[in-house]
Every structure is written in C-alpha cells, then in structure tokens.
N, C-alpha and C positions, 0 to 999 in steps of 0.2 A: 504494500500500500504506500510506503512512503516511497517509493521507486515511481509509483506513479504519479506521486503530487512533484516529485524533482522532476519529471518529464511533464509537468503542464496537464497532464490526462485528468486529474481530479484538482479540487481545490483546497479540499481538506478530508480529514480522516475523521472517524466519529466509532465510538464505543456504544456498547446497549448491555445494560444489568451488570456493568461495573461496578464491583467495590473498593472501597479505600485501597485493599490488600492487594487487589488485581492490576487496579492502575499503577501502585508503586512498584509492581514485577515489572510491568509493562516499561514502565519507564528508566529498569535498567539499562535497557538495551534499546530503547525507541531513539531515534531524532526528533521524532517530532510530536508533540503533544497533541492528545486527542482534542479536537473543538469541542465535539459534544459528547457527553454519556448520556444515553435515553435510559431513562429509568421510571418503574411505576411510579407516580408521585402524584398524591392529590390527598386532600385535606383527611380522610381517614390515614393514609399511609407517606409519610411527611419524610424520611429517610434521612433526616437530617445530617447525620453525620458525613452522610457519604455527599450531601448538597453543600455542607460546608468544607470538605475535601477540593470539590470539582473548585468552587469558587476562588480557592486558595490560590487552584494551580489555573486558574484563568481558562474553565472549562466550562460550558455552556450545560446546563440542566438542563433537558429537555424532556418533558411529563406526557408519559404517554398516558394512556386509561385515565387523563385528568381528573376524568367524571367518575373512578371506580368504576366498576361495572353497572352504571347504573341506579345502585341504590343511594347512592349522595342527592339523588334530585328530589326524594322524598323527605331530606332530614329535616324536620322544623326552623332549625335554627338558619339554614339557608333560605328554607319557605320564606320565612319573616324580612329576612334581607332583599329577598327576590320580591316582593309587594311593596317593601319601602320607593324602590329605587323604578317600578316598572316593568322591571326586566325577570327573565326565565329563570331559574335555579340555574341550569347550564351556564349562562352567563354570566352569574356569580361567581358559582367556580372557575370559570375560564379567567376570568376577570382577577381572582385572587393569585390564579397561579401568576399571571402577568406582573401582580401588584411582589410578589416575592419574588420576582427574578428568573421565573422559568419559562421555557418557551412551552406553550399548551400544544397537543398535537390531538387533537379530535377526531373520531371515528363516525362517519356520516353517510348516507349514499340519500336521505332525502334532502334535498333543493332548501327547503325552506329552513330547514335545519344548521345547515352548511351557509346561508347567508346570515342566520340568526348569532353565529358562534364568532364571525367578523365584526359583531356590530357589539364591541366593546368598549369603546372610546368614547362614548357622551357620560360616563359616571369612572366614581372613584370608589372605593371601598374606605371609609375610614377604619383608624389606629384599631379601635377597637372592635369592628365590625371582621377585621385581620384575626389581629387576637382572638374569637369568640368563633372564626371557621378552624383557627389554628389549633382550638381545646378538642376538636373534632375527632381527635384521634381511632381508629377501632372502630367506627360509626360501619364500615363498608368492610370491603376486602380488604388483607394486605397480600403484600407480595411474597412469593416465594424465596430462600433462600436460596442465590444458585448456586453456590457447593453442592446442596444435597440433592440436587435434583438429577435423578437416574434419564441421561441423554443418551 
C-alpha cells in the first residue's frame, strides 16, 4: 500500500477495527501513517481510548454503524433532542459524531434518507446536550473485540 501512494496510484492508506496495540505494531515498520481507522463508534459504543490514540497520532476517526444498528433512534434521551431542534434522531447522532470529531459514514439505499443525513448544518448540539448523548453508553450494540474473533 504504501508503494502505491509513493507511485501516485492512491492518496492515502486507511485502517478499519484498529486498536491502540495494532496501530503501534503497524507503525514499527510502516512509513506512512494510516489517515483513517474506521471503527464502530457511536454514542452507545464511544471506544474512547483507541479515538484518543488515533487523535494523538493525527489519524482520522471514522464511525461506521454511527446509528448502532438501529436501536439508538428509539432512545428517549435522543427522542427529546431530536423535537427540541426539529430534526430526526438520525441527525442527532450524525450530528454528534461531527460535533466530536469523527467522520459519520451512514448506511442508506433510501433517497430521502441519504439527503436527510446531509442536512446537518443549520443546528449545533450544545455542551451539555454532548455530554447527556455521551452518558449513552450500553444503550445499543457494542463492538466486537477483534483479537477474539474466529476469521
């Protein structure tokens, strides 16, 4: 991979379900530092440490399954943000991950859905409206570890 970015073929290199431990193997022997690790990230499973690793070494978060599988769009305490502001539960979440520095990647195939997840940008989330998705923890799925998982 990095053979291909010295020859112009890619622009950058990018990891997925890296942790702290994996990245520093990685980087005994890499040149080049990954831009992004995609990682499951959203207000039930927050991975913080390995989000505060990536940040350290100037690597790009990016939150796949923002939404969890779905069950984040029914939690109350989003419901109540999501009527404050107008806007879907989805957008809330989308919204927060932005508000924390990750890049959201959203899984969609209806139309209305996919322009609804763009339209982010006429609100903000306050301090504490952060904080209060941030206690979220366990609300949904988390993620697997992937050491143990038989591939």
């Amino acid at each position: 991979m990095e053979d291909a970015v010295t020859a112009g073929k890619i622009k950058s290199i990018g990891v997925s379900n890296f942790r702290t431990h994996h990245i520093d193997a990685l980087l005994k022997t890499a040149k080049i530092v990954p831009a992004v690790n995609q990682l499951y990230i959203n207000p039930s499973d927050q991975q913080e440490e390995v989000v505060a690793y990536n940040k350290a070494h100037d690597i790009l978060t990016e939150a796949y399954s923002p939404l969890g599988r779905g069950e984040l769009l029914e939690v109350p305490a989003i419901v109540e943000i999501a009527e404050k502001y107008g806007k879907s539960t989805a957008q809330v979440v989308l919204k927060w991950s932005l508000q924390k520095g990750y890049l959201p990647l959203p899984k969609s195939v209806t139309p209305s859905r996919i322009i609804e997840n763009g339209q982010l940008f006429d609100f903000d989330l306050s301090d504490d409206e952060l904080t209060a998705i941030d206690q979220l923890h366990g609300v949904g799925s988390l993620t697997r570890e992937p050491d143990t998982i038989d591939h």
